[in-house]
mmCIF file of the N, C-alpha and C atoms, coordinates in Angstrom:
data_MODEL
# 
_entry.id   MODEL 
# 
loop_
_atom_site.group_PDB 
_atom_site.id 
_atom_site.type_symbol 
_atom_site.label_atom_id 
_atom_site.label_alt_id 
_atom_site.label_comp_id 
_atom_site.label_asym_id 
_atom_site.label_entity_id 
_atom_site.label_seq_id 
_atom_site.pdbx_PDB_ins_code 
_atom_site.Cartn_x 
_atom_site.Cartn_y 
_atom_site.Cartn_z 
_atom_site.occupancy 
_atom_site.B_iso_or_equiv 
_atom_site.pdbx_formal_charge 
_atom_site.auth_seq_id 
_atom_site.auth_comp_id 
_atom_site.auth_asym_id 
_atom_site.auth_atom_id 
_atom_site.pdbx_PDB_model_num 
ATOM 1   N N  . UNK A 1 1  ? 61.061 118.555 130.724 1.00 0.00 ? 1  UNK A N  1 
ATOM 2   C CA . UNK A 1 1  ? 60.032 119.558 130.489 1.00 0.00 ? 1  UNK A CA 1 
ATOM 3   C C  . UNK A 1 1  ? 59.632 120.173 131.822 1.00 0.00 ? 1  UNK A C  1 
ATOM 4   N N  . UNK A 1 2  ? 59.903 121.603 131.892 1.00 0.00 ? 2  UNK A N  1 
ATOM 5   C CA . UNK A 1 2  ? 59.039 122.184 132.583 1.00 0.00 ? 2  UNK A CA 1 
ATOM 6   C C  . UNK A 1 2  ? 57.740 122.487 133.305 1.00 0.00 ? 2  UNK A C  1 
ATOM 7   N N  . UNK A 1 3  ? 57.001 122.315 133.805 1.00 0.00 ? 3  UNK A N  1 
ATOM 8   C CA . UNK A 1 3  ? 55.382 122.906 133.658 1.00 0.00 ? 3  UNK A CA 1 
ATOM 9   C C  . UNK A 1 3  ? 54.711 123.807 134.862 1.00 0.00 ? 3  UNK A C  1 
ATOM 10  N N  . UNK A 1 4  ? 56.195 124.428 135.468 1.00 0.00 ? 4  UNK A N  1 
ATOM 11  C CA . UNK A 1 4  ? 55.681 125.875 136.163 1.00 0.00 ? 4  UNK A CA 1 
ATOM 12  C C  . UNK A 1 4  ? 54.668 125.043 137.247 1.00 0.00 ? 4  UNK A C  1 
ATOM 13  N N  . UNK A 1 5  ? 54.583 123.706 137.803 1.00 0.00 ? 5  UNK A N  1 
ATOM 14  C CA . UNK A 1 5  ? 54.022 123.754 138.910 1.00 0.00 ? 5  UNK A CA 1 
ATOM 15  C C  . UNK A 1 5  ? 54.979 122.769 139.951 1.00 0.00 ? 5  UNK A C  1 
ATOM 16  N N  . UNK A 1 6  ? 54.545 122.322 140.663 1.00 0.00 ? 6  UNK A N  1 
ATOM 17  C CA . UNK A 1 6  ? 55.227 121.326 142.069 1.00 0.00 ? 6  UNK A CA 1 
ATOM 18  C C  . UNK A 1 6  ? 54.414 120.127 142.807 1.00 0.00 ? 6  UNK A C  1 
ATOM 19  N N  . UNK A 1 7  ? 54.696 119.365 142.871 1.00 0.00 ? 7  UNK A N  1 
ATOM 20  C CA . UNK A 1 7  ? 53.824 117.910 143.619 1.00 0.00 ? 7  UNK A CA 1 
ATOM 21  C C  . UNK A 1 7  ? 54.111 118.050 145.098 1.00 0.00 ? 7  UNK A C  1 
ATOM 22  N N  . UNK A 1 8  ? 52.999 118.514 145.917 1.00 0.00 ? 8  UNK A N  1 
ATOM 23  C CA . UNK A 1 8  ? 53.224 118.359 147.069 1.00 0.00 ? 8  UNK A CA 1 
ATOM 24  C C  . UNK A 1 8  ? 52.688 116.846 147.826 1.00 0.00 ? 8  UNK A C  1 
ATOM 25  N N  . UNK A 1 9  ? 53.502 116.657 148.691 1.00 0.00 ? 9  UNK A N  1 
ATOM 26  C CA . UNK A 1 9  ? 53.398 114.902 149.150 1.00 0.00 ? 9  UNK A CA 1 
ATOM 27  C C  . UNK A 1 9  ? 53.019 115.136 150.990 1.00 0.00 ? 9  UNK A C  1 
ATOM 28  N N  . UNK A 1 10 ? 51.974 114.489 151.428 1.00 0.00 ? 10 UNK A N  1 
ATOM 29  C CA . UNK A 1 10 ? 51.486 114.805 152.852 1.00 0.00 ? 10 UNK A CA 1 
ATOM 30  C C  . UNK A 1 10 ? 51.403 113.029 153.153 1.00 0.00 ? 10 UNK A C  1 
ATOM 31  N N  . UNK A 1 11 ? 51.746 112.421 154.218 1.00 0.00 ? 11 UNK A N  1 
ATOM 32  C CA . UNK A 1 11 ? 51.774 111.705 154.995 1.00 0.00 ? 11 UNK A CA 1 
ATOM 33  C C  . UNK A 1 11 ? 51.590 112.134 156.648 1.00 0.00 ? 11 UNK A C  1 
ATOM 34  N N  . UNK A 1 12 ? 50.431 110.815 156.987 1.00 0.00 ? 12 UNK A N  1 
ATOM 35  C CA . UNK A 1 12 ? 50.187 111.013 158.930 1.00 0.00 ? 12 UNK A CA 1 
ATOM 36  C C  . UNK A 1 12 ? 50.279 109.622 158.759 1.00 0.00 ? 12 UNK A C  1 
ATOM 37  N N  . UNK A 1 13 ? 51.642 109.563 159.901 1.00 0.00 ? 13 UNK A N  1 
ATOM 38  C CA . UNK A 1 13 ? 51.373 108.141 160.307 1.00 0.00 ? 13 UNK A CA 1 
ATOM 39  C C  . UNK A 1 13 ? 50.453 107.386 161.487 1.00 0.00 ? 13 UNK A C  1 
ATOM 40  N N  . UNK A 1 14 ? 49.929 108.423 162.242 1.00 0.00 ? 14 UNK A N  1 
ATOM 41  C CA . UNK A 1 14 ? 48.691 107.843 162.639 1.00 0.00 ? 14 UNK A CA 1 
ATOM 42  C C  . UNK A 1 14 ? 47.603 107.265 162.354 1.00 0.00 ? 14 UNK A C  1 
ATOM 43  N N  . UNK A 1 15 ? 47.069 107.822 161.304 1.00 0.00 ? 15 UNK A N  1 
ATOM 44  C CA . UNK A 1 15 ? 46.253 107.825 160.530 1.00 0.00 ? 15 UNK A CA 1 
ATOM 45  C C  . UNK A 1 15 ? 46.419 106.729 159.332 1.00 0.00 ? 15 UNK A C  1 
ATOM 46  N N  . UNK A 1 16 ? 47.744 106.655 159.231 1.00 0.00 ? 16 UNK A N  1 
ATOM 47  C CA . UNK A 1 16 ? 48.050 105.813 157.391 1.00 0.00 ? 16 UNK A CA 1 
ATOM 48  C C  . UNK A 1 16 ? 47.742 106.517 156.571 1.00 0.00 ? 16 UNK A C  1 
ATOM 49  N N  . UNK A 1 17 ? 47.772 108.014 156.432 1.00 0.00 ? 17 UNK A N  1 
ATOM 50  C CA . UNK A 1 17 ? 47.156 108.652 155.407 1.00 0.00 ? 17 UNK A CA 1 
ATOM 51  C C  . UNK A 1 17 ? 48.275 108.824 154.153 1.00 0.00 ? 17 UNK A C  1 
ATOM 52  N N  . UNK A 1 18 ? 48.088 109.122 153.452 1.00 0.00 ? 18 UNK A N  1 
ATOM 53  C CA . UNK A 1 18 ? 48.898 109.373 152.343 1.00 0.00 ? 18 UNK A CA 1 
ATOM 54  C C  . UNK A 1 18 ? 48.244 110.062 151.325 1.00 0.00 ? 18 UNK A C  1 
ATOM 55  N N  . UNK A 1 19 ? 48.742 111.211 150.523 1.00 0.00 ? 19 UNK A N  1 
ATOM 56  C CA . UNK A 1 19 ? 48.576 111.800 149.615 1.00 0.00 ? 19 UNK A CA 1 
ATOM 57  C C  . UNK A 1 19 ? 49.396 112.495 148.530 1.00 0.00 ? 19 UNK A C  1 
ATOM 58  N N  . UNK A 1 20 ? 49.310 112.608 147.090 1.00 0.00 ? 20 UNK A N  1 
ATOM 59  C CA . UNK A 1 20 ? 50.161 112.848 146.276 1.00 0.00 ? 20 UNK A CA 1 
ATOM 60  C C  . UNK A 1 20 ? 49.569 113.855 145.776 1.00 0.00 ? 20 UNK A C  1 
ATOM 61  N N  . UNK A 1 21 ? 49.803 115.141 145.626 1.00 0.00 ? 21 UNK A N  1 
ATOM 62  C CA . UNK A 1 21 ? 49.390 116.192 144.586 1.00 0.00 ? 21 UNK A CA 1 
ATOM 63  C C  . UNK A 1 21 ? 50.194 116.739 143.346 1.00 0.00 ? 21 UNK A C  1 
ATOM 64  N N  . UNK A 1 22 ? 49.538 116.993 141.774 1.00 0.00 ? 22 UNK A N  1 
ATOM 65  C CA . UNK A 1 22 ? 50.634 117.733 141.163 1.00 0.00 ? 22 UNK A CA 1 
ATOM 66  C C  . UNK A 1 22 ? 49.669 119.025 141.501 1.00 0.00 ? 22 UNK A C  1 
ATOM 67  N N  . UNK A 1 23 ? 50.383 119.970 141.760 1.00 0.00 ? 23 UNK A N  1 
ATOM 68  C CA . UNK A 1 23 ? 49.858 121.631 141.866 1.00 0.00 ? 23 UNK A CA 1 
ATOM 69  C C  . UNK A 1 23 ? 50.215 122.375 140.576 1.00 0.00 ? 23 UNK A C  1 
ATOM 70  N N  . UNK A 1 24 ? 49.328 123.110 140.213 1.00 0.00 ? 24 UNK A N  1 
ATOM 71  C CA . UNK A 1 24 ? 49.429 123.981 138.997 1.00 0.00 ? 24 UNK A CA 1 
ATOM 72  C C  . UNK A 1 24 ? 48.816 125.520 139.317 1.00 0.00 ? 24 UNK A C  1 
ATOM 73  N N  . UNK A 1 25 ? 49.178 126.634 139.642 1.00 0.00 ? 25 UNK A N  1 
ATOM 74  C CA . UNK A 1 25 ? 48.605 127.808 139.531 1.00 0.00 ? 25 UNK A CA 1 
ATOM 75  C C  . UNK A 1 25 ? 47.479 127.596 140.869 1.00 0.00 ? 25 UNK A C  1 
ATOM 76  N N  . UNK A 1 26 ? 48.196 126.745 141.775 1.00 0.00 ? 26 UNK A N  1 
ATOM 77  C CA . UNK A 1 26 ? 47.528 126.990 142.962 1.00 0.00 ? 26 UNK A CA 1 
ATOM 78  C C  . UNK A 1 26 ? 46.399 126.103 143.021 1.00 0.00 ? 26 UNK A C  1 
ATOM 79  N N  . UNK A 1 27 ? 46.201 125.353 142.048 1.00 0.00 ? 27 UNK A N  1 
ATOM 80  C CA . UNK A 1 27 ? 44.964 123.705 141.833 1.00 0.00 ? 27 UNK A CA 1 
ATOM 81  C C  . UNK A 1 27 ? 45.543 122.753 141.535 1.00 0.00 ? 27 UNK A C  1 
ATOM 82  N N  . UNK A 1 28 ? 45.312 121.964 142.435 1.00 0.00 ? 28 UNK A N  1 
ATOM 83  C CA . UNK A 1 28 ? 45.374 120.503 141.988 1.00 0.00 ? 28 UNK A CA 1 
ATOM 84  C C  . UNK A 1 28 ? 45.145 120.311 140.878 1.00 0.00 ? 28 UNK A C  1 
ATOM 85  N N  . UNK A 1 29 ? 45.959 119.324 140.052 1.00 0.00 ? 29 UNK A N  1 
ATOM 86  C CA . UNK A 1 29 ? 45.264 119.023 138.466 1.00 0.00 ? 29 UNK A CA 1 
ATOM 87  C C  . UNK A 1 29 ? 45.466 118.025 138.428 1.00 0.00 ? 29 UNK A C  1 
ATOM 88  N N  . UNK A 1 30 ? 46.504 116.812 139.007 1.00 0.00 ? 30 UNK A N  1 
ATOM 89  C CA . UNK A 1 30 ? 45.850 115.656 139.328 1.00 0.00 ? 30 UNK A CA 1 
ATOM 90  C C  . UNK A 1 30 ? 46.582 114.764 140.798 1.00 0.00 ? 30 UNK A C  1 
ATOM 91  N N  . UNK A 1 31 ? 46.489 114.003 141.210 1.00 0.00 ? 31 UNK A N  1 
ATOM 92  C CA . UNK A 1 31 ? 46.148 113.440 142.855 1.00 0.00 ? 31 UNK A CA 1 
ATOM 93  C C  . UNK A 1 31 ? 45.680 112.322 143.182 1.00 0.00 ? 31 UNK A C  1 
ATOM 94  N N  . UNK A 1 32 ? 46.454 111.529 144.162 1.00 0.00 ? 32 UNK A N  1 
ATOM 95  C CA . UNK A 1 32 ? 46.327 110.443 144.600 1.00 0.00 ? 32 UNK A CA 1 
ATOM 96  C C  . UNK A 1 32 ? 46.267 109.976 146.244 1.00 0.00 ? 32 UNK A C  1 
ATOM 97  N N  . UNK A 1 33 ? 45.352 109.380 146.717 1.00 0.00 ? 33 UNK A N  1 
ATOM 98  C CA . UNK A 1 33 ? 45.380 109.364 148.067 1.00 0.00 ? 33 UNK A CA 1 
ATOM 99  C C  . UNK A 1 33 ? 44.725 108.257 148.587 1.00 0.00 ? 33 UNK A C  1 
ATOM 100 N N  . UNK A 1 34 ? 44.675 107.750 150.131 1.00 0.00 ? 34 UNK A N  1 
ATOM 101 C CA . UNK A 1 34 ? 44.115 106.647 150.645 1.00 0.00 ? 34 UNK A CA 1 
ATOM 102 C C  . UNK A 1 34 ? 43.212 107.215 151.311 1.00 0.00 ? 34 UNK A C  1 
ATOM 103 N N  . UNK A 1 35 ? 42.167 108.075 151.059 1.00 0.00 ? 35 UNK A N  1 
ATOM 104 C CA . UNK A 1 35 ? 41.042 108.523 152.037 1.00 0.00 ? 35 UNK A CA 1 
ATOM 105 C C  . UNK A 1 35 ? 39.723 108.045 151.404 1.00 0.00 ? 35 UNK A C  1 
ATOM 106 N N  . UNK A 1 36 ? 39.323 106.539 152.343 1.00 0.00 ? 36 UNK A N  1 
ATOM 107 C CA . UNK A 1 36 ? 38.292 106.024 152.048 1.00 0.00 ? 36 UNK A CA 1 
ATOM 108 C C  . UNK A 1 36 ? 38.906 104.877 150.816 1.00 0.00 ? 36 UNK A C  1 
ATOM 109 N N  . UNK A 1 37 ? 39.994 104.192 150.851 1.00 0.00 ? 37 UNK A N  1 
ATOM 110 C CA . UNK A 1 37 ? 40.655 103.948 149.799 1.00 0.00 ? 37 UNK A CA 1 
ATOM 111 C C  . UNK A 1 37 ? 41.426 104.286 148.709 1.00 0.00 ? 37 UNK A C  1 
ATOM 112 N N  . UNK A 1 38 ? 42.155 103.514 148.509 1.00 0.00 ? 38 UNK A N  1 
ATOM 113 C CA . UNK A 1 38 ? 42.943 104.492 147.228 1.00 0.00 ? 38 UNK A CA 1 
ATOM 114 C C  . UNK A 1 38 ? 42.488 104.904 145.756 1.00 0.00 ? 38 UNK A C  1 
ATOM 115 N N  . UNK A 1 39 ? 41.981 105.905 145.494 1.00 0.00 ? 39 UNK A N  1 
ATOM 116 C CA . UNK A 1 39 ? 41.827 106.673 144.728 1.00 0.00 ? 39 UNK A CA 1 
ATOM 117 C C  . UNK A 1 39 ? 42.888 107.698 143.722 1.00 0.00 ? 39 UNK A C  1 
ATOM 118 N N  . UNK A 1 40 ? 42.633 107.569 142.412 1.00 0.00 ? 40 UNK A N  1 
ATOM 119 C CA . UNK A 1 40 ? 43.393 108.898 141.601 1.00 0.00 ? 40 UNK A CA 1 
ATOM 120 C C  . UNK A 1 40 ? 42.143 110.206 141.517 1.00 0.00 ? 40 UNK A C  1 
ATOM 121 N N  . UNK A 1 41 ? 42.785 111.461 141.148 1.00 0.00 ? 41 UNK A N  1 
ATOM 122 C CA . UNK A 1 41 ? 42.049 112.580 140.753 1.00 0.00 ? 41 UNK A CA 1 
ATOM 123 C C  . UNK A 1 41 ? 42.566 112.524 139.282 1.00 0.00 ? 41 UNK A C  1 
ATOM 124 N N  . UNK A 1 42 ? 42.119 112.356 138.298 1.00 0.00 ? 42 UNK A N  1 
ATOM 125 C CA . UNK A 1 42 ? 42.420 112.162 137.378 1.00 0.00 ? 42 UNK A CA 1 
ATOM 126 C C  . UNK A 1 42 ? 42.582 113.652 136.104 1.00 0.00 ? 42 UNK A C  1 
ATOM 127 N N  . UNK A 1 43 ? 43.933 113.739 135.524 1.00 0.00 ? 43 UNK A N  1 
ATOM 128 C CA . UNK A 1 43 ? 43.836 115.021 134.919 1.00 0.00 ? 43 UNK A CA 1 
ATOM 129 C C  . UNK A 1 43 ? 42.889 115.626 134.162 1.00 0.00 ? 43 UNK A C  1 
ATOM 130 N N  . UNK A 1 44 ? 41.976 115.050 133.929 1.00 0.00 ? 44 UNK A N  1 
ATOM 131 C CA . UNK A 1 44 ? 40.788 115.281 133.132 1.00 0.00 ? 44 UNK A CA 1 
ATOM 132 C C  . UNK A 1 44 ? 39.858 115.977 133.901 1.00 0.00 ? 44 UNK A C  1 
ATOM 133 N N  . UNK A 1 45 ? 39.488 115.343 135.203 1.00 0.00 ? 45 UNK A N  1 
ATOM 134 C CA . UNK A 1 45 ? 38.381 115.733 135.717 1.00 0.00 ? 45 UNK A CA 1 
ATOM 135 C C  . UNK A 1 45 ? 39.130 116.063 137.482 1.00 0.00 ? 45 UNK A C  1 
ATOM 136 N N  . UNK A 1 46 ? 40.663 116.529 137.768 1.00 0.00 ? 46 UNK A N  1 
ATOM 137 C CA . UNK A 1 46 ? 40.961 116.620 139.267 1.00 0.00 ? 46 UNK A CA 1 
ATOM 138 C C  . UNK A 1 46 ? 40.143 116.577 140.616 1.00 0.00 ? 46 UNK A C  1 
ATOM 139 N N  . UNK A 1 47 ? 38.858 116.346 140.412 1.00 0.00 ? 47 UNK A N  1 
ATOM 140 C CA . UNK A 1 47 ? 37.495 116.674 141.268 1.00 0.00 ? 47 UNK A CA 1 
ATOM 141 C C  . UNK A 1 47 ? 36.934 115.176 141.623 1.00 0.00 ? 47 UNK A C  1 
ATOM 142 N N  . UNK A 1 48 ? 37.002 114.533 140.206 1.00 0.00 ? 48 UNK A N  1 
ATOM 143 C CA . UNK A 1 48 ? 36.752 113.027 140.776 1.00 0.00 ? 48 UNK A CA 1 
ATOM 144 C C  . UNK A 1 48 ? 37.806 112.135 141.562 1.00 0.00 ? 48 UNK A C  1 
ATOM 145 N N  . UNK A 1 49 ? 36.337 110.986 142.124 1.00 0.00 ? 49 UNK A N  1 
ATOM 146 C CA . UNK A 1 49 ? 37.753 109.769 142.482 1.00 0.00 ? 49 UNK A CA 1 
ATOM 147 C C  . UNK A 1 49 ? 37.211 108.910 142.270 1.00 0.00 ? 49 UNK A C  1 
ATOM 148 N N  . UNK A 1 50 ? 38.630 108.585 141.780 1.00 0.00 ? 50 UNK A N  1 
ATOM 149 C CA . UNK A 1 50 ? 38.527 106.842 140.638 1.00 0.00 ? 50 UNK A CA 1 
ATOM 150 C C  . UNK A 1 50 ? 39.665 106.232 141.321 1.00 0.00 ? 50 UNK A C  1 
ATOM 151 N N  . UNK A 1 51 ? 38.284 105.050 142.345 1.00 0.00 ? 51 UNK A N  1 
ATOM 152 C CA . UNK A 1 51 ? 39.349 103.975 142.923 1.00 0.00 ? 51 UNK A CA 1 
ATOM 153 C C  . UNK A 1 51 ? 40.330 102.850 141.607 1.00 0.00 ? 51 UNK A C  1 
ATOM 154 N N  . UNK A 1 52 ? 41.646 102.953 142.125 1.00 0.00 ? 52 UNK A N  1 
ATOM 155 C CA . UNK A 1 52 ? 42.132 102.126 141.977 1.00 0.00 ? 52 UNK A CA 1 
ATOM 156 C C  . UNK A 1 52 ? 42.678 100.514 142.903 1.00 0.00 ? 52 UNK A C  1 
ATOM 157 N N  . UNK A 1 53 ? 42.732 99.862  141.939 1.00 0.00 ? 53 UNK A N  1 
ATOM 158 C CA . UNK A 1 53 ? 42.881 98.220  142.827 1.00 0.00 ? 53 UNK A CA 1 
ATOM 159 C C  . UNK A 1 53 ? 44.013 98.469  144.030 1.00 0.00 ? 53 UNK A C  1 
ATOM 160 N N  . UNK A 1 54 ? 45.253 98.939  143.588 1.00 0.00 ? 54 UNK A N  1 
ATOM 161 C CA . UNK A 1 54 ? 46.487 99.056  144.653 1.00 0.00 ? 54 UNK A CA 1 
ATOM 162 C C  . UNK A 1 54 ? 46.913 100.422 144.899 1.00 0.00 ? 54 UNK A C  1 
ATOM 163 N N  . UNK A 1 55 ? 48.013 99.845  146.122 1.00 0.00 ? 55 UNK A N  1 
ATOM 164 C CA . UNK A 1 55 ? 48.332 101.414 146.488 1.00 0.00 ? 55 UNK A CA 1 
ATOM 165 C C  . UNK A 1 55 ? 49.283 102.038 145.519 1.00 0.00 ? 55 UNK A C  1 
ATOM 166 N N  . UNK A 1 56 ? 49.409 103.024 145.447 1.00 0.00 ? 56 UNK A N  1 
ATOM 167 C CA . UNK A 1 56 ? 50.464 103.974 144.364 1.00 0.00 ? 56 UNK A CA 1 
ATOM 168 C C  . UNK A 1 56 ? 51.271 104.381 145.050 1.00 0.00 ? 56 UNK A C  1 
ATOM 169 N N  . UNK A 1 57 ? 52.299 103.931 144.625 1.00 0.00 ? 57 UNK A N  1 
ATOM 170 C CA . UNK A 1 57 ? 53.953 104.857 145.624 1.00 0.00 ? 57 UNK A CA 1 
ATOM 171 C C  . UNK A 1 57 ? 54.237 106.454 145.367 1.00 0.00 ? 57 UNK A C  1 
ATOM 172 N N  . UNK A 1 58 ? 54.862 106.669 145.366 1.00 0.00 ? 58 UNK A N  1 
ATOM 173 C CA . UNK A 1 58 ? 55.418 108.148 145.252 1.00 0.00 ? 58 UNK A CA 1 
ATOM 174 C C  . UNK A 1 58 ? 56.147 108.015 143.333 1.00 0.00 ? 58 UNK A C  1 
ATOM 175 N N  . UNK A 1 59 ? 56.582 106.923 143.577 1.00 0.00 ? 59 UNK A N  1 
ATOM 176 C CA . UNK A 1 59 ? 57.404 106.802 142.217 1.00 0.00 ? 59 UNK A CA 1 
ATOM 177 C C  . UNK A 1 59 ? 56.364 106.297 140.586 1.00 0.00 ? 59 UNK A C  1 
ATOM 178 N N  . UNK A 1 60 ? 55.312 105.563 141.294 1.00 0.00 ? 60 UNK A N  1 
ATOM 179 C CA . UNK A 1 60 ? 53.994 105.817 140.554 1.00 0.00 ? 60 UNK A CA 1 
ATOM 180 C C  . UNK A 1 60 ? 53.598 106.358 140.333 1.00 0.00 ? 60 UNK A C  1 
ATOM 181 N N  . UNK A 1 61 ? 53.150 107.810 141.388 1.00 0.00 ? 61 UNK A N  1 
ATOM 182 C CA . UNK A 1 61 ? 52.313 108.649 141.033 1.00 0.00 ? 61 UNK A CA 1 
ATOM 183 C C  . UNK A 1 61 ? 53.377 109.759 140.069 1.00 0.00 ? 61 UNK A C  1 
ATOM 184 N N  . UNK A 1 62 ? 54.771 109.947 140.295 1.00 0.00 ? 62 UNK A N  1 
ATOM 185 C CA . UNK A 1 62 ? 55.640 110.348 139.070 1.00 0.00 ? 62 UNK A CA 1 
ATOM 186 C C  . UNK A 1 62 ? 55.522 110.197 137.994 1.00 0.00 ? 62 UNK A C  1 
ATOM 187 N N  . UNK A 1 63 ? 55.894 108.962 137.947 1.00 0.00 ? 63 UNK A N  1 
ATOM 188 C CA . UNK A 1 63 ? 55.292 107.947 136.423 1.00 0.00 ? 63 UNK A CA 1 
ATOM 189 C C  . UNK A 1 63 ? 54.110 108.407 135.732 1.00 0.00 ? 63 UNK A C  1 
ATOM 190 N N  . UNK A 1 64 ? 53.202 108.539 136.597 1.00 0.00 ? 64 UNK A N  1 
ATOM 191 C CA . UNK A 1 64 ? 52.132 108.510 135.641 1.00 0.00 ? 64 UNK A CA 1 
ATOM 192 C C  . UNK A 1 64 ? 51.823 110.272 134.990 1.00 0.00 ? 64 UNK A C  1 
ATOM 193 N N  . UNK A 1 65 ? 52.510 111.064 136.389 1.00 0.00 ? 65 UNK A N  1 
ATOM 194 C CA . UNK A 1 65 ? 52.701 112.188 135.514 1.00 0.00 ? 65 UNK A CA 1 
ATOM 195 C C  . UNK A 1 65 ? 53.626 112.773 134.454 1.00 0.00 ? 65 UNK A C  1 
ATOM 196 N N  . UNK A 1 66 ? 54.886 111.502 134.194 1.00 0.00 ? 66 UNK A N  1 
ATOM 197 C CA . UNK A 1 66 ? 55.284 111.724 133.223 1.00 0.00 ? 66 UNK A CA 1 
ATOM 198 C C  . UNK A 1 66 ? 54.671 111.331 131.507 1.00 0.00 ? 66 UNK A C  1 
ATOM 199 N N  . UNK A 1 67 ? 54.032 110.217 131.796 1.00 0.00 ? 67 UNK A N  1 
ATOM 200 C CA . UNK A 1 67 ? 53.365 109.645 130.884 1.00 0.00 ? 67 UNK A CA 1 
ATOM 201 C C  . UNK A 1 67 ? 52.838 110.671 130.842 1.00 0.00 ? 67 UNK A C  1 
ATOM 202 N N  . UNK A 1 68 ? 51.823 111.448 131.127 1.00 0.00 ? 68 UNK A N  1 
ATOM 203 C CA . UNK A 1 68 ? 50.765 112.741 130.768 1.00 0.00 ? 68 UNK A CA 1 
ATOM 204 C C  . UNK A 1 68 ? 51.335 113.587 129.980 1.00 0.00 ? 68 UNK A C  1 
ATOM 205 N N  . UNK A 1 69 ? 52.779 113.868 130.445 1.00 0.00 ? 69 UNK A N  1 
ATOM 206 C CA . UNK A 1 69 ? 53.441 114.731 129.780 1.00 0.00 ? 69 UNK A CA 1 
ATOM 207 C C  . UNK A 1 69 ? 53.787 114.539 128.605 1.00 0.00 ? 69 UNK A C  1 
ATOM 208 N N  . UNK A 1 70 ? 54.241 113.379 128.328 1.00 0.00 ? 70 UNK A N  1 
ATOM 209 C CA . UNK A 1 70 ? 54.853 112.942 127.378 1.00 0.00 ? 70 UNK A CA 1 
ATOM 210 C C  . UNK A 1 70 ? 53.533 112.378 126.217 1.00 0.00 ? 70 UNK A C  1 
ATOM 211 N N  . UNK A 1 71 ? 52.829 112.149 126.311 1.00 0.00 ? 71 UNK A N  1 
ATOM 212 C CA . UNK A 1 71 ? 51.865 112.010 125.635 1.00 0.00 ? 71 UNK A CA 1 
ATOM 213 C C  . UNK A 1 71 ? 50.788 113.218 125.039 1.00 0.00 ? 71 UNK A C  1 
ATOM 214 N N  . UNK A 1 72 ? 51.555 114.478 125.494 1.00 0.00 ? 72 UNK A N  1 
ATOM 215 C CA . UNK A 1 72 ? 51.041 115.821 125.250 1.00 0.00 ? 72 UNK A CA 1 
ATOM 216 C C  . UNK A 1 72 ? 52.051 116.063 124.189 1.00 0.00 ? 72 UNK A C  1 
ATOM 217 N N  . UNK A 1 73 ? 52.769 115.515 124.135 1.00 0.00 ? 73 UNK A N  1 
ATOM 218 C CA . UNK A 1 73 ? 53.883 115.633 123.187 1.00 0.00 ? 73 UNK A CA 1 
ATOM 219 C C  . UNK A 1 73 ? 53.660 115.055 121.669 1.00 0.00 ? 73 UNK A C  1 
# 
């Protein structure tokens, strides 16, 4: 499935930062990152953050946007 947007992925290794975005029409719609802990932006509300217990890989934060998808289904 398609959905006309792109996940941009930002890492500083100085910092340890890490971040996962899916982009849609130029907004985030949902997002994952270690600033102040690891946190999701959750598709519901992209604005909040809802810590989670562990870190999320790259292949997690996939996952879970496939599940979204697929559950729109």
């Amino acid at each position: 499935m398609t959905v006309g947007g792109f996940i941009d992925v930002f890492y500083n290794q100085e910092a340890n930062r890490v971040a996962y975005a899916l982009i849609q029409e130029g907004q985030r719609i949902y997002g994952a990152d270690n600033t102040g802990g690891w946190h999701v932006h959750p598709f519901a509300d992209p604005l909040q953050h809802v810590p989670i217990i562990s870190e999320m890989s790259f292949l997690d934060f996939v996952t879970e946007i496939e599940k979204f998808y697929h559950n729109q289904n």
